[in-house]
VMD Tcl script that builds the backbone (N, CA, C; Angstrom):
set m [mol new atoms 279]
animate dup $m
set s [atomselect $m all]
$s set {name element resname resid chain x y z} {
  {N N UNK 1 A 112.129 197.411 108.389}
  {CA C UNK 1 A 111.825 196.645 109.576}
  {C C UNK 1 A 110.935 195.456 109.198}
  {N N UNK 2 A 111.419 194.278 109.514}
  {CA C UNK 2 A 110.252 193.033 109.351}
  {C C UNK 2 A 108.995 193.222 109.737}
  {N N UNK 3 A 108.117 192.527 109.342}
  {CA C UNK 3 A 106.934 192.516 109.577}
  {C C UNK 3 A 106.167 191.559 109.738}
  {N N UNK 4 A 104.951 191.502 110.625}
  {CA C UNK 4 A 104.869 190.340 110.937}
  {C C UNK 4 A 104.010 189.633 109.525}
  {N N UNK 5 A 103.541 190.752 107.938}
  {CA C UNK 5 A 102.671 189.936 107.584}
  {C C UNK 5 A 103.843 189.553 106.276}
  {N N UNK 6 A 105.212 189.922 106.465}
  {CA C UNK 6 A 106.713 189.435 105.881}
  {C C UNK 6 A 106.369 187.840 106.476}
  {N N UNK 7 A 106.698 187.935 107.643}
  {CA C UNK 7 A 106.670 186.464 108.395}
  {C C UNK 7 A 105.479 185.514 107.643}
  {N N UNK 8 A 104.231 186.078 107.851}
  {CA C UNK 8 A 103.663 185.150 107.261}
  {C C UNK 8 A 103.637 184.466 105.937}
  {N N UNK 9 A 104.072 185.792 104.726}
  {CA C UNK 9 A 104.715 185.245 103.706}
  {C C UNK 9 A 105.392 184.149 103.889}
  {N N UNK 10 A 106.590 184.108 104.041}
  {CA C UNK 10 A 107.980 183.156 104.147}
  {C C UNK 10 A 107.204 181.684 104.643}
  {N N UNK 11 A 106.329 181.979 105.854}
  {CA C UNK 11 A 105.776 180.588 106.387}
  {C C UNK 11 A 105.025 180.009 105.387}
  {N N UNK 12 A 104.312 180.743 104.710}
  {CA C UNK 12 A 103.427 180.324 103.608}
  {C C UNK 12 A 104.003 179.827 102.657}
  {N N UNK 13 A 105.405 180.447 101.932}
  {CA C UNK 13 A 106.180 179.553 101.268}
  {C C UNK 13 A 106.575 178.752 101.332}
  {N N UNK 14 A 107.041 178.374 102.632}
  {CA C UNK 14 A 107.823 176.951 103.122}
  {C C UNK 14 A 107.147 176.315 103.241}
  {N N UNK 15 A 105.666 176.825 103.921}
  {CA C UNK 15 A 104.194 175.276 103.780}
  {C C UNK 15 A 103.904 175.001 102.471}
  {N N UNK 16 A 103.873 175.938 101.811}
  {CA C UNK 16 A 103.098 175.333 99.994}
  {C C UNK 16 A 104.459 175.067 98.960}
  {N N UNK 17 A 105.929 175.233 99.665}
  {CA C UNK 17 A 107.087 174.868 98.592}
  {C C UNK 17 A 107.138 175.402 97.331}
  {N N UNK 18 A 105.756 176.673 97.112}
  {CA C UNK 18 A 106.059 177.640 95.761}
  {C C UNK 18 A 105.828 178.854 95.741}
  {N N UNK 19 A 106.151 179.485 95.035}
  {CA C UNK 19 A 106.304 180.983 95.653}
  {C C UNK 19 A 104.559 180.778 94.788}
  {N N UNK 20 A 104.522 180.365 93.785}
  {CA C UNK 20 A 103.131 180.851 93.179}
  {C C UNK 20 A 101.793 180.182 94.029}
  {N N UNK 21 A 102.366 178.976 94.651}
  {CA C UNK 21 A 101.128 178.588 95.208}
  {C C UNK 21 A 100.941 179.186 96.091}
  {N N UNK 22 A 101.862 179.675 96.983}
  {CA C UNK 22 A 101.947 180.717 98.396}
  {C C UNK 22 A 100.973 181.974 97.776}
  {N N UNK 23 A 101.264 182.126 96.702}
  {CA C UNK 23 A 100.796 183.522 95.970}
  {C C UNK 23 A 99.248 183.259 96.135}
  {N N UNK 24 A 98.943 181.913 95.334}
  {CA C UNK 24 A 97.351 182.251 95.308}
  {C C UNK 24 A 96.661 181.853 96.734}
  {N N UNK 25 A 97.749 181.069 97.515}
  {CA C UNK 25 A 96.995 181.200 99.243}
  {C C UNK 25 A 96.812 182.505 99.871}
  {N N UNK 26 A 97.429 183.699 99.433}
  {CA C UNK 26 A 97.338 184.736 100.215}
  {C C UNK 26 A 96.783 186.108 99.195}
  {N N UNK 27 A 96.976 185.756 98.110}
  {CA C UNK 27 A 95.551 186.396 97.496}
  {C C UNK 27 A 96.595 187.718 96.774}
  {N N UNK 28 A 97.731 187.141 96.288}
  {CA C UNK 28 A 98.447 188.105 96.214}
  {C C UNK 28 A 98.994 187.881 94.526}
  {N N UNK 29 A 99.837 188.825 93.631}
  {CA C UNK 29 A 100.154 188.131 92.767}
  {C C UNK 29 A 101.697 188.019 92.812}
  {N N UNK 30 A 102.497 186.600 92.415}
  {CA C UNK 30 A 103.540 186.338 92.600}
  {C C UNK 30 A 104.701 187.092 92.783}
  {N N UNK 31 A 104.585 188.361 91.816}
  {CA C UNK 31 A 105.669 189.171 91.723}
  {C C UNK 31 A 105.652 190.451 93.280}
  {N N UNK 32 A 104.798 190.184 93.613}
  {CA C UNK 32 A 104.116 191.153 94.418}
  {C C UNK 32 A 105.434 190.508 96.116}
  {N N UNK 33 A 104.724 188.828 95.780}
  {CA C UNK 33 A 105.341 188.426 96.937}
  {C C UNK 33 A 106.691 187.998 96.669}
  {N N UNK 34 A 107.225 187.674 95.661}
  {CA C UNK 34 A 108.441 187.784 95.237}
  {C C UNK 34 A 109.343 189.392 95.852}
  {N N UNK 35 A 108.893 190.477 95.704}
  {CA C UNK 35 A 109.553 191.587 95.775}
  {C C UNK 35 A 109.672 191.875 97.423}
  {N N UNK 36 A 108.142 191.090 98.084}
  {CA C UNK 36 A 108.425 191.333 99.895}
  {C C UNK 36 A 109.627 190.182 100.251}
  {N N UNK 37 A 109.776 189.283 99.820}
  {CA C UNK 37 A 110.765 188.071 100.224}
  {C C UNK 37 A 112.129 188.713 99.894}
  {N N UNK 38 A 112.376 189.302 98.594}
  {CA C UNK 38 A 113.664 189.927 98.582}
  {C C UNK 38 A 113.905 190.899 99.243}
  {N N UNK 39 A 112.794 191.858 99.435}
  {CA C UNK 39 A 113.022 192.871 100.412}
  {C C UNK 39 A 113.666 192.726 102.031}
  {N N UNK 40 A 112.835 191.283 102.351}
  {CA C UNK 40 A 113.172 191.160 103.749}
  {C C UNK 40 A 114.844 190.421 103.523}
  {N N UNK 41 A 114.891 189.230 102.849}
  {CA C UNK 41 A 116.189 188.828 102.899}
  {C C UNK 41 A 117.177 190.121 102.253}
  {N N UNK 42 A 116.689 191.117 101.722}
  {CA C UNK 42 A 117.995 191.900 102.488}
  {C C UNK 42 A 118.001 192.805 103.385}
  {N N UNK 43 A 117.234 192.799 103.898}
  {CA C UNK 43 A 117.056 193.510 105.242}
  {C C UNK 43 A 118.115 192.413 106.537}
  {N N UNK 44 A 117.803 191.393 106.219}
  {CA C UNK 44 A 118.190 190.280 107.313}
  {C C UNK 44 A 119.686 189.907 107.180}
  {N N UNK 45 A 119.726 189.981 105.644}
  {CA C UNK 45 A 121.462 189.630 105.185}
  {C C UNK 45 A 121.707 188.016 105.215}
  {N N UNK 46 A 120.492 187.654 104.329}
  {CA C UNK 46 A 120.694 186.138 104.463}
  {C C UNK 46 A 119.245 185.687 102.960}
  {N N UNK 47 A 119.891 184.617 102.281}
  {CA C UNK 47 A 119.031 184.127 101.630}
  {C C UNK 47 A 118.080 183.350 102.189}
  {N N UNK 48 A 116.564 183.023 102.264}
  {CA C UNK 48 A 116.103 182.254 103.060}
  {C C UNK 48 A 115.615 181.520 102.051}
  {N N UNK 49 A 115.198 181.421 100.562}
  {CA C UNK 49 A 115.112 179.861 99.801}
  {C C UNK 49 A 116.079 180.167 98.973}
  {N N UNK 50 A 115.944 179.009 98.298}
  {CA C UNK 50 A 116.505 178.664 97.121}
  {C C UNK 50 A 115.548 178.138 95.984}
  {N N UNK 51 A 115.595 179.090 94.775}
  {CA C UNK 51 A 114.378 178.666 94.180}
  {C C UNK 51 A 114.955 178.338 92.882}
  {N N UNK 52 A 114.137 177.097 92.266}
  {CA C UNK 52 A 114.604 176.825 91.545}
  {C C UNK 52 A 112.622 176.429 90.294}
  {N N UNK 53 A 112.952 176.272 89.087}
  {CA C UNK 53 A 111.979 175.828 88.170}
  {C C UNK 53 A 111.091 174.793 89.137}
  {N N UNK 54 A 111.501 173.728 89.814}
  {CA C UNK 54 A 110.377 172.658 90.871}
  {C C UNK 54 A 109.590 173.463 91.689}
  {N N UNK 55 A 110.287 174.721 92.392}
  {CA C UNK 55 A 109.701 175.774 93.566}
  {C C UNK 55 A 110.858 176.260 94.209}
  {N N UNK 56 A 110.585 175.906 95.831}
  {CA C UNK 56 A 111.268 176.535 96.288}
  {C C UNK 56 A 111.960 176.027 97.667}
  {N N UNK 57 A 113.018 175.768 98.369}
  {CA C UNK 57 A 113.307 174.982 99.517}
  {C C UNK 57 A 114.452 175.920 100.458}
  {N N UNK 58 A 113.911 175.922 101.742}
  {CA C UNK 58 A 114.950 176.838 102.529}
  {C C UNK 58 A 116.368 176.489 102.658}
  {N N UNK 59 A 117.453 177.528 102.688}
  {CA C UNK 59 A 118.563 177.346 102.364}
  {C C UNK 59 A 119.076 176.954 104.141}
  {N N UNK 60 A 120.088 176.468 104.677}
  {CA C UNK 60 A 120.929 176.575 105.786}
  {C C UNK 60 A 120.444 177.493 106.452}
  {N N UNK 61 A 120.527 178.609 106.577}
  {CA C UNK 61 A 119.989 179.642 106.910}
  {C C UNK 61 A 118.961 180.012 107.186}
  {N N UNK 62 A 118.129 179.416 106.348}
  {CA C UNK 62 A 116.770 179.989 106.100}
  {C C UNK 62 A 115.867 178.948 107.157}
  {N N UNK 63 A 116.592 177.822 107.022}
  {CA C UNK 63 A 115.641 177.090 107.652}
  {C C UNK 63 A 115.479 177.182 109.226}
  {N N UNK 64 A 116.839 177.888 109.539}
  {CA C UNK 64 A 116.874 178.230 110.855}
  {C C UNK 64 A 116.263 179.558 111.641}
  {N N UNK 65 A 116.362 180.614 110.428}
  {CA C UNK 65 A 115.371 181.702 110.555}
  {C C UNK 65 A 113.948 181.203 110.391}
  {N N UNK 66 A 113.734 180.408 109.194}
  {CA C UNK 66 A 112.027 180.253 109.604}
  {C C UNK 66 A 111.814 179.472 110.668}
  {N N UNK 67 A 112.910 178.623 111.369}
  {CA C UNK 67 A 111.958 178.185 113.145}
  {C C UNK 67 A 111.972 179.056 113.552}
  {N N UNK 68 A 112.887 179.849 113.978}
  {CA C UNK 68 A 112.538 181.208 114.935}
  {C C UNK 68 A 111.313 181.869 114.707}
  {N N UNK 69 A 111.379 182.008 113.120}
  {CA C UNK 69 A 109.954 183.201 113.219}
  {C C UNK 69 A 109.115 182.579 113.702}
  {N N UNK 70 A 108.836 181.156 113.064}
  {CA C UNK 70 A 107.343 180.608 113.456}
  {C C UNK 70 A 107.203 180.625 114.738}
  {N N UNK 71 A 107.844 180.140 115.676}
  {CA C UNK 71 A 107.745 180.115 116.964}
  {C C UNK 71 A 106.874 181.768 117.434}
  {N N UNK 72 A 108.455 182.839 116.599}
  {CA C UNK 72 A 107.319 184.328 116.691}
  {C C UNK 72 A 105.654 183.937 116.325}
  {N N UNK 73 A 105.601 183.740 115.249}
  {CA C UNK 73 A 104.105 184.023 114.388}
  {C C UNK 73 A 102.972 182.846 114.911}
  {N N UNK 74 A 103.581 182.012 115.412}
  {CA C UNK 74 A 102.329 181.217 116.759}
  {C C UNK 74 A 101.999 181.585 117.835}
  {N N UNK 75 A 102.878 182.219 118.039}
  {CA C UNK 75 A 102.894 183.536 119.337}
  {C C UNK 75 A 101.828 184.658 119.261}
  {N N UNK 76 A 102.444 184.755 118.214}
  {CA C UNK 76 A 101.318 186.291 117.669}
  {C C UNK 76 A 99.845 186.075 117.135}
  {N N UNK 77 A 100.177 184.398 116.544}
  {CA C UNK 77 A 98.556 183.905 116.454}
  {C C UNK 77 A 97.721 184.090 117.784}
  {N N UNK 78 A 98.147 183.201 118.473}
  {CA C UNK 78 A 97.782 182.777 119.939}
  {C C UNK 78 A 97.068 184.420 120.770}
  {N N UNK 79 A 98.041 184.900 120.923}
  {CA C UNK 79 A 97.926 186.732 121.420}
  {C C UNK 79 A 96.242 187.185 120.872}
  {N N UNK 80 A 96.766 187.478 119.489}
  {CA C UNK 80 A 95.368 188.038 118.507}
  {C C UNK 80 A 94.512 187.328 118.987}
  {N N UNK 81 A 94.375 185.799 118.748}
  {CA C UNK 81 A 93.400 184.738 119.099}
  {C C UNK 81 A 92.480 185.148 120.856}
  {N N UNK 82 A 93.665 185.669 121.912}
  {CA C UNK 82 A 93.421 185.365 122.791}
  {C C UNK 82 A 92.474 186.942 123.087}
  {N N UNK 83 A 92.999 187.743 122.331}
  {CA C UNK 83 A 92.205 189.269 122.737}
  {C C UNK 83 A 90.974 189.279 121.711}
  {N N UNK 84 A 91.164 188.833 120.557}
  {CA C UNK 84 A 90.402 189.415 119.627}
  {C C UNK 84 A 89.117 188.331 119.075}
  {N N UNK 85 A 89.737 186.996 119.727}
  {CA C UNK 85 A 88.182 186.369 119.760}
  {C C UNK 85 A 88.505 185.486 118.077}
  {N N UNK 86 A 89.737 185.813 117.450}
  {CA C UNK 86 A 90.045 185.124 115.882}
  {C C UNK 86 A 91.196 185.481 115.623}
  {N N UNK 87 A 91.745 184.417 114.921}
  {CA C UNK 87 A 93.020 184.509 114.369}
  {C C UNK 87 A 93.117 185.697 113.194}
  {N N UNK 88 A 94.424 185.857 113.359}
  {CA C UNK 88 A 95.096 186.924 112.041}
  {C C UNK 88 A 94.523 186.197 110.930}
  {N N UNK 89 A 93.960 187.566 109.561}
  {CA C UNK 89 A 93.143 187.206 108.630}
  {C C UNK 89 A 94.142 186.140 107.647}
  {N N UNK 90 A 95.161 186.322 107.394}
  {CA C UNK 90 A 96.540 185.474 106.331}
  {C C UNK 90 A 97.029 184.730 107.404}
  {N N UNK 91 A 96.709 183.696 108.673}
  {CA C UNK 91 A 97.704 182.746 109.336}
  {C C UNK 91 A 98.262 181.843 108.161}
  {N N UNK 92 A 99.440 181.798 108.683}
  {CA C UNK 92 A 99.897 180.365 107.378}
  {C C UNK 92 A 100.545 179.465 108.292}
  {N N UNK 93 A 100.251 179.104 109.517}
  {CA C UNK 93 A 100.986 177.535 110.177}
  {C C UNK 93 A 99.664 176.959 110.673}
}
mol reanalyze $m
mol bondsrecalc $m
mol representation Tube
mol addrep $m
């Protein structure tokens, strides 16, 4: 099942365009977040980058799944924000 801190991954990739820089924004080590990104794209049945030696850039697909989520994961900022007085500890938009 996705998750929302899956979501924040993916957003974090598409804002920093590398899986490694995403890595050291979220305090994680690359392979770590490498293995949640494959996990979810096959959960979903869709590639969402395309990575290549430069980084990394969303595919057709992907780019259309990451508007949806974000729309989710500003949502879910906003929510947390609105009960809990602070945003989720990893926001990435």
């Amino acid at each position: 099942m996705m998750t929302m801190q899956q979501i924040c991954y993916v957003l974090t990739i598409e804002e920093c365009g590398s899986m490694n820089k995403a890595a050291g924004k979220l305090y994680l080590v690359q392979s770590t977040l490498t293995s949640a990104v494959k996990e979810l794209e096959k959960e979903i049945g869709i590639q969402i980058f395309v990575r290549t030696h430069k980084g990394v850039s969303p595919t057709k697909d992907g780019a259309v799944f990451l508007s949806d989520i974000r729309e989710l994961y500003t949502h879910y900022e906003k929510v947390t924000e609105k009960y809990t007085g602070k945003k989720p500890e990893q926001g990435a938009v």
